[in-house]
PyMOL Python script that loads the backbone (N, CA, C, O; Angstrom):
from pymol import cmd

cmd.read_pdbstr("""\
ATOM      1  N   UNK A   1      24.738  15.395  34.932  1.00  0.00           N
ATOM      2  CA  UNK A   1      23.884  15.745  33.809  1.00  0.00           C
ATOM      3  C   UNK A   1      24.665  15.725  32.489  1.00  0.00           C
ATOM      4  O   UNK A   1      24.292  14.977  31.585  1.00  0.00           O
ATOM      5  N   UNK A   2      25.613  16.429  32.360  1.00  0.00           N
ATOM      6  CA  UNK A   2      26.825  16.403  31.213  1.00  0.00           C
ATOM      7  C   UNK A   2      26.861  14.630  31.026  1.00  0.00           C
ATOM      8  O   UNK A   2      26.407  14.167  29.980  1.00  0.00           O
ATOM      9  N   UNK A   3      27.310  13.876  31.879  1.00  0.00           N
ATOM     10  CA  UNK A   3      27.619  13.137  31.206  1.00  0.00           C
ATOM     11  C   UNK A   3      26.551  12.098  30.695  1.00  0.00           C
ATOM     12  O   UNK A   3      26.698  11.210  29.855  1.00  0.00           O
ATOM     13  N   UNK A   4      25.214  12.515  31.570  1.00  0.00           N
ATOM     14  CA  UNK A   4      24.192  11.311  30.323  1.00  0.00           C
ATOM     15  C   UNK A   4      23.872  12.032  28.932  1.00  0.00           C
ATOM     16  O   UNK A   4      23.259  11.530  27.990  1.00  0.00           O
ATOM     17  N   UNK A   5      24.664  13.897  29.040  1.00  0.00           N
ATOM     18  CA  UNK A   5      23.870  14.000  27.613  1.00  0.00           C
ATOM     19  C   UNK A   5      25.065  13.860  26.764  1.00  0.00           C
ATOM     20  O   UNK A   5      24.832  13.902  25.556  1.00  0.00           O
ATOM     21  N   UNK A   6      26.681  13.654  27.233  1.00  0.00           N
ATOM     22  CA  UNK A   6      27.925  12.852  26.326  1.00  0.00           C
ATOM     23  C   UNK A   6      26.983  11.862  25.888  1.00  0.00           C
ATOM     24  O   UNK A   6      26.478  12.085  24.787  1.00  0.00           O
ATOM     25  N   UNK A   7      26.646  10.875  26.459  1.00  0.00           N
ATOM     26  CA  UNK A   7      26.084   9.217  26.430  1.00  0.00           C
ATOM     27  C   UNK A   7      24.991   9.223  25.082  1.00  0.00           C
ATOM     28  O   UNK A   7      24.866   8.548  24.061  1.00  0.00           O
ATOM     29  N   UNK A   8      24.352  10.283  25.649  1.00  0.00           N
ATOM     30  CA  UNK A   8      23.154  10.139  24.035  1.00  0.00           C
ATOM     31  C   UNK A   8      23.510  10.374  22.661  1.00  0.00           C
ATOM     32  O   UNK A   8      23.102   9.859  21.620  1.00  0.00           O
ATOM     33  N   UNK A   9      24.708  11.632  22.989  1.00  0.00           N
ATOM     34  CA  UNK A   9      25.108  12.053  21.852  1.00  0.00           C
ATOM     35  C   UNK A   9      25.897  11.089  21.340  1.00  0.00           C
ATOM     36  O   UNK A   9      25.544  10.797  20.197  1.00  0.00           O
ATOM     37  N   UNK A  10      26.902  10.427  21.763  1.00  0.00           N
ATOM     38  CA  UNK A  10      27.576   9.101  21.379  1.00  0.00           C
ATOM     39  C   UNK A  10      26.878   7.885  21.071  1.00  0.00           C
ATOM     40  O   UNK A  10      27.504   6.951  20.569  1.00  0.00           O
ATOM     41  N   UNK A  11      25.393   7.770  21.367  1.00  0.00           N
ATOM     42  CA  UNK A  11      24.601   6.551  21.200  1.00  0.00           C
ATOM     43  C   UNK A  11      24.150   7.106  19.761  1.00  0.00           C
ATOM     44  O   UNK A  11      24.266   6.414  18.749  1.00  0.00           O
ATOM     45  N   UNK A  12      23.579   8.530  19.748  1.00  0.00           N
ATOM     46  CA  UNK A  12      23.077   8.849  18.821  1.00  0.00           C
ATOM     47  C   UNK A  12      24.228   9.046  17.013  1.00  0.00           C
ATOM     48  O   UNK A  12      24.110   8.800  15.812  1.00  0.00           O
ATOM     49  N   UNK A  13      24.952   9.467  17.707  1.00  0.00           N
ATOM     50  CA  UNK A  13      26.177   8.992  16.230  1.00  0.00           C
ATOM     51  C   UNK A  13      26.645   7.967  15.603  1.00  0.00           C
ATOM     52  O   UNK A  13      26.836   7.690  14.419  1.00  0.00           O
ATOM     53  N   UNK A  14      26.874   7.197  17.078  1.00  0.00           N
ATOM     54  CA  UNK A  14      27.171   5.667  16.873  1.00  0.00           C
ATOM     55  C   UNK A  14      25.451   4.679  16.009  1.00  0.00           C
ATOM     56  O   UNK A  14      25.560   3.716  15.249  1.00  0.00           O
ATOM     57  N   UNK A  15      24.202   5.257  16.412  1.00  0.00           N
ATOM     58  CA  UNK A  15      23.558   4.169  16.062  1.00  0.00           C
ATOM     59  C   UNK A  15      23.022   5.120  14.801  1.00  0.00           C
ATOM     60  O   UNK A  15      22.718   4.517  13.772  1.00  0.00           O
ATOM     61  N   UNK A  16      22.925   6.168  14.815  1.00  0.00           N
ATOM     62  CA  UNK A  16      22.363   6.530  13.254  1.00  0.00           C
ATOM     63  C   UNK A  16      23.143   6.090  11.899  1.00  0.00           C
ATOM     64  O   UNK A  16      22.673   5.961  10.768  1.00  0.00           O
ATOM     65  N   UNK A  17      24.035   5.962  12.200  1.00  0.00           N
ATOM     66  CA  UNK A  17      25.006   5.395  10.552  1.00  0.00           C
ATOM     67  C   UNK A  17      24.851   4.195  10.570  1.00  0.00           C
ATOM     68  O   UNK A  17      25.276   3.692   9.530  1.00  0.00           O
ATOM     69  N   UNK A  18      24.343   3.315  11.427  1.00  0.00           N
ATOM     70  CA  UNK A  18      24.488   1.918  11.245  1.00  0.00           C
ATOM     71  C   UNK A  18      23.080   2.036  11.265  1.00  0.00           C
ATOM     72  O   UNK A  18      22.794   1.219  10.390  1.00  0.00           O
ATOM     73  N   UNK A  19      22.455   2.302  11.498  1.00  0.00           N
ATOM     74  CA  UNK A  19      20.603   2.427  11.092  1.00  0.00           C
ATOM     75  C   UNK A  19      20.527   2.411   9.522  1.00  0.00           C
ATOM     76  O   UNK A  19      20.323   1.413   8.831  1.00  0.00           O
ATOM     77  N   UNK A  20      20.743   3.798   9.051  1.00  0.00           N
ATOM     78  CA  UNK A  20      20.844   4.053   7.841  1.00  0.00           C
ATOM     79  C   UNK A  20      21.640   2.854   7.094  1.00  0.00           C
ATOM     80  O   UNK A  20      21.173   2.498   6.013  1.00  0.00           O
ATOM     81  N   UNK A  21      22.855   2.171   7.598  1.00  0.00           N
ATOM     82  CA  UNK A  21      23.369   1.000   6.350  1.00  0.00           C
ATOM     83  C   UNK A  21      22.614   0.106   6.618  1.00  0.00           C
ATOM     84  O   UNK A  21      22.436  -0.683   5.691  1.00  0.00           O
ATOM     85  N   UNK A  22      21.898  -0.167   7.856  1.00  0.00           N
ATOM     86  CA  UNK A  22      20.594  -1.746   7.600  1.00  0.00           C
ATOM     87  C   UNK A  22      19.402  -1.422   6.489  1.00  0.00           C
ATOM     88  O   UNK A  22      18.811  -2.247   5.792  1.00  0.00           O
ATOM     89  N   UNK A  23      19.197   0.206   6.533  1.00  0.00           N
ATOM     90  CA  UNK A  23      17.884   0.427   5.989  1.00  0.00           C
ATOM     91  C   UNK A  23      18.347  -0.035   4.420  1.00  0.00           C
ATOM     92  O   UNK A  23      17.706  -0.824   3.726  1.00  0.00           O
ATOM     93  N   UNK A  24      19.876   0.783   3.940  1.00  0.00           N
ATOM     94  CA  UNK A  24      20.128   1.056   2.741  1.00  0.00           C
ATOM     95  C   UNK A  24      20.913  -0.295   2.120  1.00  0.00           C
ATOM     96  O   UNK A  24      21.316  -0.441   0.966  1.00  0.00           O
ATOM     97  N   UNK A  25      21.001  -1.201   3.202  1.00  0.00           N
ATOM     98  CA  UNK A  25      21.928  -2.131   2.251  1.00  0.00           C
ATOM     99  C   UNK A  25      21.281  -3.307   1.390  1.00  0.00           C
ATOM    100  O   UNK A  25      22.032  -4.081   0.798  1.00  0.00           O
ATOM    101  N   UNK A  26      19.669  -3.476   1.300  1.00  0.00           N
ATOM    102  CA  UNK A  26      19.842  -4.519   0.444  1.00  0.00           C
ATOM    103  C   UNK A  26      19.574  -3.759  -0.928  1.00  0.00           C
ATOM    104  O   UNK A  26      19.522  -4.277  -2.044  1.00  0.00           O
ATOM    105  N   UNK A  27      19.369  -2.032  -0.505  1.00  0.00           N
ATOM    106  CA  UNK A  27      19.436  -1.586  -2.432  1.00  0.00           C
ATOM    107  C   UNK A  27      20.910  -1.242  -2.916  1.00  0.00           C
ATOM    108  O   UNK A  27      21.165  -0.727  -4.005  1.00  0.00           O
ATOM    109  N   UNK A  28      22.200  -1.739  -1.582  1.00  0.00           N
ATOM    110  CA  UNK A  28      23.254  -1.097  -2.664  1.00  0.00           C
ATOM    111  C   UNK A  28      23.742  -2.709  -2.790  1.00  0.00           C
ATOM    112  O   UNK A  28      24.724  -2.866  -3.515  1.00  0.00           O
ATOM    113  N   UNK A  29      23.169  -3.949  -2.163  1.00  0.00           N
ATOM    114  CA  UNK A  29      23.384  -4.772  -2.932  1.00  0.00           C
ATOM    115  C   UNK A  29      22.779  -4.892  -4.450  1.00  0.00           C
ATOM    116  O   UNK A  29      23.127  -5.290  -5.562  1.00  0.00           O
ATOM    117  N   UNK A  30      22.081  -4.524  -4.042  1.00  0.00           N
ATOM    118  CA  UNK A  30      21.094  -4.891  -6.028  1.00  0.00           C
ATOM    119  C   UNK A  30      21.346  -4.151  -6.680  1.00  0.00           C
ATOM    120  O   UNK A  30      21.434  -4.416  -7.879  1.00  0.00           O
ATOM    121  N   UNK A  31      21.634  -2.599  -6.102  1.00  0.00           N
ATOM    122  CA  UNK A  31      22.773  -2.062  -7.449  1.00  0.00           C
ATOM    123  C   UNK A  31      23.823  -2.572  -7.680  1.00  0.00           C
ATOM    124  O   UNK A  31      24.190  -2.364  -8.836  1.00  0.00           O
ATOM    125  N   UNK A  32      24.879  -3.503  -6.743  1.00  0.00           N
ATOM    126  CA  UNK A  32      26.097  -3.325  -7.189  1.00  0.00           C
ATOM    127  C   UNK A  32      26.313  -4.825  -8.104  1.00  0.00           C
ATOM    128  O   UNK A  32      27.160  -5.040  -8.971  1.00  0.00           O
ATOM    129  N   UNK A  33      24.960  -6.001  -7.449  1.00  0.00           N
ATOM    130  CA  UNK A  33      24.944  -6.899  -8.366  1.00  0.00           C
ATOM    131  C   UNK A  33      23.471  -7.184  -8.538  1.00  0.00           C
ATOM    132  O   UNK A  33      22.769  -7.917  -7.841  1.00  0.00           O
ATOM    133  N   UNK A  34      23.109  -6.423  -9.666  1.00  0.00           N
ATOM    134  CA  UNK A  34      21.608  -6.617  -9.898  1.00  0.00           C
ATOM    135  C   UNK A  34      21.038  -8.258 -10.431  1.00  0.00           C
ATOM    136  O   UNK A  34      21.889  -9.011 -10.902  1.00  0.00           O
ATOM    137  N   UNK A  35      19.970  -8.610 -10.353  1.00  0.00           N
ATOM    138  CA  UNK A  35      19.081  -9.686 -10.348  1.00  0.00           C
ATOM    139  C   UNK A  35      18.762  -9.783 -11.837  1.00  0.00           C
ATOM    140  O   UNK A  35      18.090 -10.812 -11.897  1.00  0.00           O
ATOM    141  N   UNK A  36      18.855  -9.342 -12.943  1.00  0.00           N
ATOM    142  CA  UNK A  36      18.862  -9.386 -14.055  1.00  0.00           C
ATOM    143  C   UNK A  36      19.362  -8.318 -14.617  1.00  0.00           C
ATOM    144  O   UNK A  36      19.805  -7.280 -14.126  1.00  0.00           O
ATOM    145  N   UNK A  37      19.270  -8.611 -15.501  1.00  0.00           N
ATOM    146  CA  UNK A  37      20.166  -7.527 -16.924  1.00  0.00           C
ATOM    147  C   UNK A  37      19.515  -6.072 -17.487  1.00  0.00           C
ATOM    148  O   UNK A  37      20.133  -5.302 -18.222  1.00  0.00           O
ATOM    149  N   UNK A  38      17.725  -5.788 -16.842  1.00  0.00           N
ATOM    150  CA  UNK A  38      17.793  -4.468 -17.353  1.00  0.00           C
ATOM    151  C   UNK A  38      17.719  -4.418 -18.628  1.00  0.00           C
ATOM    152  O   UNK A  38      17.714  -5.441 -19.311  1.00  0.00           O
ATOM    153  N   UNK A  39      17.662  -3.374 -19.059  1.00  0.00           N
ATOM    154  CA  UNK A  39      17.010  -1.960 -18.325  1.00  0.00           C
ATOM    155  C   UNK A  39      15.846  -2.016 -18.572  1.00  0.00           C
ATOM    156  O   UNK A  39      15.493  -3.001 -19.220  1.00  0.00           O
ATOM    157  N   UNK A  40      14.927  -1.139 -18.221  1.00  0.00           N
ATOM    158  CA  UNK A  40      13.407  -1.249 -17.402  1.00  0.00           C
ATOM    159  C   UNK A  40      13.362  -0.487 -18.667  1.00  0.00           C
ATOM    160  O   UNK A  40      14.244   0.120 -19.275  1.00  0.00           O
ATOM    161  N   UNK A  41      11.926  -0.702 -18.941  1.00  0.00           N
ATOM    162  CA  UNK A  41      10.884  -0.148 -20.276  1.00  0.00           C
ATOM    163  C   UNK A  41       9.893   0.702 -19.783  1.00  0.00           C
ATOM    164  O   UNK A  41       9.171  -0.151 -19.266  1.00  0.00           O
ATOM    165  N   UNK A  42       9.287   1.858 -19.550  1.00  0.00           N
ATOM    166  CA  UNK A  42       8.005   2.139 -19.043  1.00  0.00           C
ATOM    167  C   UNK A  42       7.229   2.277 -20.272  1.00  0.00           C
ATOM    168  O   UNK A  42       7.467   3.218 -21.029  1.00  0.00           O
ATOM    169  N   UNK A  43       6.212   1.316 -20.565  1.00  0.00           N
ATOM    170  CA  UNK A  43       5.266   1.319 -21.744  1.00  0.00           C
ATOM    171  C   UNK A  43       4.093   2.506 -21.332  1.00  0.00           C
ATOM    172  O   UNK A  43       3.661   2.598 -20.183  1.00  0.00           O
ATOM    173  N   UNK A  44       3.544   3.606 -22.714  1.00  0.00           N
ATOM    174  CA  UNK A  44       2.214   4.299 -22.364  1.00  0.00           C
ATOM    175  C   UNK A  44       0.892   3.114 -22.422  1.00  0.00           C
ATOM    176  O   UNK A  44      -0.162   3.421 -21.864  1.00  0.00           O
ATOM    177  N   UNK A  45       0.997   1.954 -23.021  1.00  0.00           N
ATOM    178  CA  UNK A  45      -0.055   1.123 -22.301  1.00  0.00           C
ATOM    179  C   UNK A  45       0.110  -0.213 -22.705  1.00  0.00           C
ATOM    180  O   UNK A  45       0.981  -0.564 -23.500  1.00  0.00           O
ATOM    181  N   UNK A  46      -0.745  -1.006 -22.151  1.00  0.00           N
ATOM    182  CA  UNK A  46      -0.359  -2.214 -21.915  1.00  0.00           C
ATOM    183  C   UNK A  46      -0.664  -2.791 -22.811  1.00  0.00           C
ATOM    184  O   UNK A  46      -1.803  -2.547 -23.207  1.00  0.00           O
ATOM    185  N   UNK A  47       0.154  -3.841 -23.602  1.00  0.00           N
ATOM    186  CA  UNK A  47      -0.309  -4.988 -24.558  1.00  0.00           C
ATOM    187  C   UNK A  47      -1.621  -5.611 -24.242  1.00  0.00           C
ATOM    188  O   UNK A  47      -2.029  -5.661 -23.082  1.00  0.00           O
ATOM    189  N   UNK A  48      -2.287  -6.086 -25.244  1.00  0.00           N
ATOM    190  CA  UNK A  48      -3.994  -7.151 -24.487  1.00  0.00           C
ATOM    191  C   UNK A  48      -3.516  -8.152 -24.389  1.00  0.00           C
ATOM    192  O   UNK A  48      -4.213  -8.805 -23.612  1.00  0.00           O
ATOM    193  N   UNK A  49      -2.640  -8.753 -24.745  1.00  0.00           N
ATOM    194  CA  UNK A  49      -2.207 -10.112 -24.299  1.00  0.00           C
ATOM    195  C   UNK A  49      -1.931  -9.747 -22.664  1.00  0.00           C
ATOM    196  O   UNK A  49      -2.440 -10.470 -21.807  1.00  0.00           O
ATOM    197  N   UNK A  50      -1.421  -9.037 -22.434  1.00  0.00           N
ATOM    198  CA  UNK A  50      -0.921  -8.848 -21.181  1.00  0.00           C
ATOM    199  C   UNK A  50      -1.887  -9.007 -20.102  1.00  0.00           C
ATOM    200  O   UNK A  50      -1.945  -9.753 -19.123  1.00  0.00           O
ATOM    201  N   UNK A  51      -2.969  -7.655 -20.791  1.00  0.00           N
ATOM    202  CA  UNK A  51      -4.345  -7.581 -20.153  1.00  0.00           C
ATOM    203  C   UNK A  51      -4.927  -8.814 -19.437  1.00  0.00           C
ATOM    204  O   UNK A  51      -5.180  -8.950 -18.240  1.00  0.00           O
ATOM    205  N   UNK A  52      -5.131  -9.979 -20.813  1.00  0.00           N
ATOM    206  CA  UNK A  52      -5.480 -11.244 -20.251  1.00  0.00           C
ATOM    207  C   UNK A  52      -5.110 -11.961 -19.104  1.00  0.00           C
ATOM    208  O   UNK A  52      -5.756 -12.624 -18.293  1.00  0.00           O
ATOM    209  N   UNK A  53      -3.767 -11.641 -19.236  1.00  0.00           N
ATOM    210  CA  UNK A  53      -3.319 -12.385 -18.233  1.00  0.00           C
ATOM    211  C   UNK A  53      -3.359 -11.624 -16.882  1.00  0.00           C
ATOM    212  O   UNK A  53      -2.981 -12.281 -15.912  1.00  0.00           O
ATOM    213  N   UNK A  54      -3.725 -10.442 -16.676  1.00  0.00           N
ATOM    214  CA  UNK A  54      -3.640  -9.838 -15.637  1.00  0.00           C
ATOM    215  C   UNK A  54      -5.139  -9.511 -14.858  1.00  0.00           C
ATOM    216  O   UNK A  54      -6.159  -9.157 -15.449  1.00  0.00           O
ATOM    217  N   UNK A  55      -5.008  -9.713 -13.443  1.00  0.00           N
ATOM    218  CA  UNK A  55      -6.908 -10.206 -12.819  1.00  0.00           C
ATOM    219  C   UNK A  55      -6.920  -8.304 -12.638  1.00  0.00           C
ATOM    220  O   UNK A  55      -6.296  -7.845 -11.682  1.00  0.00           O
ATOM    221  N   UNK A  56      -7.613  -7.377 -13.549  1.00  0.00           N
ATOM    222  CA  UNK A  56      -7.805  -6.411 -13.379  1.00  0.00           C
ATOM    223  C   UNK A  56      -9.489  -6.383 -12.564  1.00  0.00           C
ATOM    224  O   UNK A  56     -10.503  -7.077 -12.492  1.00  0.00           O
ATOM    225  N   UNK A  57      -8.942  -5.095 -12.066  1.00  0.00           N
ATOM    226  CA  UNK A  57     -10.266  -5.209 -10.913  1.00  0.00           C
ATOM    227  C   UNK A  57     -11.049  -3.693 -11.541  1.00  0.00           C
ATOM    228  O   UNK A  57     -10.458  -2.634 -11.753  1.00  0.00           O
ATOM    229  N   UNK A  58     -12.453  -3.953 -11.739  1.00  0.00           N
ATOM    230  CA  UNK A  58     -12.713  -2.797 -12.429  1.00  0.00           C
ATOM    231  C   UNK A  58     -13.205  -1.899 -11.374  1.00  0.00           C
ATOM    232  O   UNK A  58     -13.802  -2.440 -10.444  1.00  0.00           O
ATOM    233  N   UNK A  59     -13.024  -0.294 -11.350  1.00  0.00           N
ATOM    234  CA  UNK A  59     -13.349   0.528 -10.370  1.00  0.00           C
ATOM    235  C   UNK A  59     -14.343   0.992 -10.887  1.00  0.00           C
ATOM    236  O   UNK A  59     -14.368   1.191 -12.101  1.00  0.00           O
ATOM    237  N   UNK A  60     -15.183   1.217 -10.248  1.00  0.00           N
ATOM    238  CA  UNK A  60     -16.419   2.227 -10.250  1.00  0.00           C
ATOM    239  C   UNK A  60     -16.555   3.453 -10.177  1.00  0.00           C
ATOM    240  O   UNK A  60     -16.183   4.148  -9.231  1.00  0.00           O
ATOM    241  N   UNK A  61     -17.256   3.934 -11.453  1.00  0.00           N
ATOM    242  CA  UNK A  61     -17.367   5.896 -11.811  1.00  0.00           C
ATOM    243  C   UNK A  61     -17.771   6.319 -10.394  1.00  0.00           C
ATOM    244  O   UNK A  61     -18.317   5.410  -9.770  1.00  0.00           O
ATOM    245  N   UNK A  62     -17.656   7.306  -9.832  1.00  0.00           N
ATOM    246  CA  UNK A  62     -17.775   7.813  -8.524  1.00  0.00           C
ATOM    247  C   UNK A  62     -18.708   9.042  -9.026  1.00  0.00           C
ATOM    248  O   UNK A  62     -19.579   9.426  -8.245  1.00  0.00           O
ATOM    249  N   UNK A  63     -18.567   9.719 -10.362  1.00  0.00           N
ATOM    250  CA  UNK A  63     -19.585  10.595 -10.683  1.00  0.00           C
ATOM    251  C   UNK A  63     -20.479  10.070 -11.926  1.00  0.00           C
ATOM    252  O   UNK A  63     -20.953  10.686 -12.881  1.00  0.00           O
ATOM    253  N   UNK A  64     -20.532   8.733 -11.568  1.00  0.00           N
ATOM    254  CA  UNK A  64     -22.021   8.678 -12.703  1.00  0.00           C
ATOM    255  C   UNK A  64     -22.716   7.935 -11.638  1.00  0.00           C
ATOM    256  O   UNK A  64     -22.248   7.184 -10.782  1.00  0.00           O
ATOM    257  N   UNK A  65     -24.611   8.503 -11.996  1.00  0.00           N
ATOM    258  CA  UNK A  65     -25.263   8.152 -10.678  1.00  0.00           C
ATOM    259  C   UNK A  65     -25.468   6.552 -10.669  1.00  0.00           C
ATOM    260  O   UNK A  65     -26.121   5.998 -11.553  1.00  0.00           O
ATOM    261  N   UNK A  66     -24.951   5.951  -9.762  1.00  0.00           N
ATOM    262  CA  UNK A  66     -25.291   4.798  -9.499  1.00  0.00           C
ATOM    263  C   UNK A  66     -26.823   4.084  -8.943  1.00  0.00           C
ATOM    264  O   UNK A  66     -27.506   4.370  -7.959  1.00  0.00           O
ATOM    265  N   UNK A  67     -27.029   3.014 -10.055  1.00  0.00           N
ATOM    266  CA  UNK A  67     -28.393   2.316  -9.428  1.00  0.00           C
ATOM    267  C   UNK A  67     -28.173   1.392  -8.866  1.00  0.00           C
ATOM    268  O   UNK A  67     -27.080   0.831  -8.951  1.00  0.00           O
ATOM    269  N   UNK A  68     -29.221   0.932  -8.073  1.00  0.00           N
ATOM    270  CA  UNK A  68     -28.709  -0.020  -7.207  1.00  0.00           C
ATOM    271  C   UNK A  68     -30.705  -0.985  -7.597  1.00  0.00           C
ATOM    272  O   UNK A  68     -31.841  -0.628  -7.908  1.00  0.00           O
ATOM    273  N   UNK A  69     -29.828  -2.485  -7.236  1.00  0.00           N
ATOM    274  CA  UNK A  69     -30.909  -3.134  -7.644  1.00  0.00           C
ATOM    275  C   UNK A  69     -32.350  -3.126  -6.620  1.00  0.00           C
ATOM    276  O   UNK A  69     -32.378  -2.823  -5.427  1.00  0.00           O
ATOM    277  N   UNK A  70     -33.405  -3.517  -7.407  1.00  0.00           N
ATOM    278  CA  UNK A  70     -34.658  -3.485  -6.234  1.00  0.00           C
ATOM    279  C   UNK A  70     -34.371  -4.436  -4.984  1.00  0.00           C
ATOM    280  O   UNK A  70     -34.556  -4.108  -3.812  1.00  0.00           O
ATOM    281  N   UNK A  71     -33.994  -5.398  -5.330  1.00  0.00           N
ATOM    282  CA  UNK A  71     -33.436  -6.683  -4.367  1.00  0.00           C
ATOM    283  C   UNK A  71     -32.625  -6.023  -2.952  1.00  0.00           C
ATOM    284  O   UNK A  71     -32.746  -5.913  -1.732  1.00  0.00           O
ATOM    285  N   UNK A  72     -31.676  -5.666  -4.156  1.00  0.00           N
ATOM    286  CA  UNK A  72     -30.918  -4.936  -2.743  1.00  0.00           C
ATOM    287  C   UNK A  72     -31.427  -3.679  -1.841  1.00  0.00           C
ATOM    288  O   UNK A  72     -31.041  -3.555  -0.678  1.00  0.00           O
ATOM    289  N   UNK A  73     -32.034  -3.049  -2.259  1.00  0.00           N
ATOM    290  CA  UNK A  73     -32.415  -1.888  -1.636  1.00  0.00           C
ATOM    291  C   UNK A  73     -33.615  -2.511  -0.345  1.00  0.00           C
ATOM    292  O   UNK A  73     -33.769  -2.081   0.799  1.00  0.00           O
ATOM    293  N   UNK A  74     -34.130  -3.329  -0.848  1.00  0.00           N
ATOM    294  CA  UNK A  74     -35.122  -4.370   0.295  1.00  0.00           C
ATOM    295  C   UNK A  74     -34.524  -4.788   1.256  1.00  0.00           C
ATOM    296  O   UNK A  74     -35.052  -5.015   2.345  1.00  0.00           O
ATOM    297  N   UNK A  75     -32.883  -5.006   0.880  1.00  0.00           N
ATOM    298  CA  UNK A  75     -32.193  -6.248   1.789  1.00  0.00           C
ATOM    299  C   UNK A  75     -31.569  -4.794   2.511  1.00  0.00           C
ATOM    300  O   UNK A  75     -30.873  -5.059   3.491  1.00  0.00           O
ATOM    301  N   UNK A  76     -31.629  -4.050   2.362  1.00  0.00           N
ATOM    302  CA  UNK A  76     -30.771  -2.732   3.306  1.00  0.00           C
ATOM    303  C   UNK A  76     -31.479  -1.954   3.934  1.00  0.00           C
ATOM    304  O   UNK A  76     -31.010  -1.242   4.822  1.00  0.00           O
ATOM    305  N   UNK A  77     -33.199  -1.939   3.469  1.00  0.00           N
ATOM    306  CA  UNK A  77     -34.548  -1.355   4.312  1.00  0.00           C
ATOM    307  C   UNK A  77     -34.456  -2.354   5.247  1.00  0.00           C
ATOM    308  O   UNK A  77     -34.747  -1.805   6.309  1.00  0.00           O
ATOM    309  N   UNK A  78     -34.227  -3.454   5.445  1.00  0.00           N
ATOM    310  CA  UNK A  78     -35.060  -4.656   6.202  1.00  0.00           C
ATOM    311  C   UNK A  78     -33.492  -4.541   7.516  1.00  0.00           C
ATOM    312  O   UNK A  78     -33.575  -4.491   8.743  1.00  0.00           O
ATOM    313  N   UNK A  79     -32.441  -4.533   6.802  1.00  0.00           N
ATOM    314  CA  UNK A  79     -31.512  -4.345   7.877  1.00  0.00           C
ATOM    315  C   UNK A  79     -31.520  -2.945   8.791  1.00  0.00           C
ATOM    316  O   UNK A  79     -31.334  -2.644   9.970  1.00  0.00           O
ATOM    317  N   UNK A  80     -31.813  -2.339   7.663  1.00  0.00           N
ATOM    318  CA  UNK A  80     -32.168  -0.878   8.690  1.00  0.00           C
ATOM    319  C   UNK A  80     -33.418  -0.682  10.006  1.00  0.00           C
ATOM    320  O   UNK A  80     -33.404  -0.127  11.105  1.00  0.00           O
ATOM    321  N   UNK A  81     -34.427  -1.438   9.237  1.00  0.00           N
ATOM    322  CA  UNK A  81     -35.751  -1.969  10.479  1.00  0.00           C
ATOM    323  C   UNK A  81     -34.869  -2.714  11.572  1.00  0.00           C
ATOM    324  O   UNK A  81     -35.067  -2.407  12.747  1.00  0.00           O
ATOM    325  N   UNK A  82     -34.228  -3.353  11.370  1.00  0.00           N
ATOM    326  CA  UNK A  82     -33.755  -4.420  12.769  1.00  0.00           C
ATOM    327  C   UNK A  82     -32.811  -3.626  13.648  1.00  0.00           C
ATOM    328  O   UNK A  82     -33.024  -3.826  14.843  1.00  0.00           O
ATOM    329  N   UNK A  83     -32.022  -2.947  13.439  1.00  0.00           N
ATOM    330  CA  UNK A  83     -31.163  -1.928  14.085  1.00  0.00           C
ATOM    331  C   UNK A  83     -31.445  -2.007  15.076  1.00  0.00           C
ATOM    332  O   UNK A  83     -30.968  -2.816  15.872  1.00  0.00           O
ATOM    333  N   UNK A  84     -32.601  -0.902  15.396  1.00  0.00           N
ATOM    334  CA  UNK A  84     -33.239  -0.445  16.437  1.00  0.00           C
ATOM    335  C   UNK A  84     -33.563  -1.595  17.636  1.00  0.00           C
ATOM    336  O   UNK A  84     -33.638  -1.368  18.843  1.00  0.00           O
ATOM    337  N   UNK A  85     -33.710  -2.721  17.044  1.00  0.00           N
ATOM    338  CA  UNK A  85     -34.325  -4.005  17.907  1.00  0.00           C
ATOM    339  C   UNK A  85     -33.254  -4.343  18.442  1.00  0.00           C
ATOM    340  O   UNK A  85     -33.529  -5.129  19.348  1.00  0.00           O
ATOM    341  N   UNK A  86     -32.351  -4.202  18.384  1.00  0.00           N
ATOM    342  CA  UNK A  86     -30.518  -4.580  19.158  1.00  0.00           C
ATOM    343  C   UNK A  86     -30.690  -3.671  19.945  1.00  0.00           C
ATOM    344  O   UNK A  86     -29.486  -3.571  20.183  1.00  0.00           O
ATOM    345  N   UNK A  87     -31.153  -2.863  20.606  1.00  0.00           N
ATOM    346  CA  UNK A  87     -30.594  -1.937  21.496  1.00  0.00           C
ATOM    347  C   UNK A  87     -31.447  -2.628  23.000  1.00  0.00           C
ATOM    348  O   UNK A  87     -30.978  -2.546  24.135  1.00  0.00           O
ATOM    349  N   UNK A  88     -33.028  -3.421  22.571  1.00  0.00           N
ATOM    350  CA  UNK A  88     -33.592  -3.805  23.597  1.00  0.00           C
ATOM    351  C   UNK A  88     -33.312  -4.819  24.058  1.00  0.00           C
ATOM    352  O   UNK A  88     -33.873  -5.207  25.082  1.00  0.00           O
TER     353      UNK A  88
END
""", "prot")
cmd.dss("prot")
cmd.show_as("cartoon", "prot")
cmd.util.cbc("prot")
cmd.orient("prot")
């Protein structure tokens, strides 16, 4: 018994430091030779040129009441009627 729990404890020392340098080594490469020159800007908002160029996706108010068109509300009654007909 002693000696499979030597075995774990030696697996477990031996493989946690070399875990941790696979996880950590491609950020102490890019610190030690970074990919450009820096340093980072955090802007409070974005240029409109920028805007343009960027495919923003607009989200929807979650507390203003939403309408929904007549069209659609037909096309979601009519799917709701058929439901029931899948079961026979």
């Amino acid at each position: 018994m002693i000696l499979n729990l030597t075995l774990i404890i030696i697996i477990l020392v031996g493989a946690t430091p070399t875990l941790i340098l696979i996880l950590f080594l491609p950020a102490l490469f890019e610190l030690k030779k970074p990919k450009d020159a820096g340093p980072r800007m955090i802007l409070n908002s974005i240029p409109e040129v920028k805007m343009l160029a960027m495919h923003v996706i607009p989200i929807a108010n979650i507390e203003k009441e939403q309408k929904f068109d007549v069209s659609l509300i037909q096309t979601i009654v009519k799917i709701i009627e058929f439901l029931p007909r899948l079961e026979v």
